[in-house]
N, C-alpha and C positions, 0 to 999 in steps of 0.2 A: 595467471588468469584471475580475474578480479570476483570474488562476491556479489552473489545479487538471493534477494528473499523475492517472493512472490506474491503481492496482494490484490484482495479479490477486493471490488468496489462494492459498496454497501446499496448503490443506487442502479447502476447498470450492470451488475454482479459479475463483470469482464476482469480480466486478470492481467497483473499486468508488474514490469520489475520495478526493485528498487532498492538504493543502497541498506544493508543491513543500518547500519550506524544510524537510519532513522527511528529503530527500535529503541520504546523507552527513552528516546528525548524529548518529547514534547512537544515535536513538528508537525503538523497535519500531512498527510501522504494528499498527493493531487493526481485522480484518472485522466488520464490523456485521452479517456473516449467519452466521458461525459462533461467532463470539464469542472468535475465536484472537488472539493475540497473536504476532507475527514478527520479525526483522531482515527488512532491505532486503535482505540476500543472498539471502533463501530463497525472493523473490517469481520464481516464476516467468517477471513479464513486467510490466514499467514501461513504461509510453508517455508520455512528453512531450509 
């Protein structure tokens, strides 16, 4: 079974998955319900 971390949207504060391996690279994570694009700094709340 594959990994997944948990990030909360900074703008519509929904939760939602995504491959760890985006930690600490420099990717913007993208909500699929607001359609916002982010850094890792501005998520509120990452659960591993």
């Amino acid at each position: 079974m594959g990994q997944t971390i948990e990030v909360t949207c900074p703008k519509c504060n929904k939760m939602f998955v995504a491959h760890p391996h985006m930690l600490n690279s420099g990717m913007d994570f993208h909500c699929p319900y607001c359609d916002l694009y982010f850094p890792e700094k501005e998520s509120p709340k990452i659960r591993k």
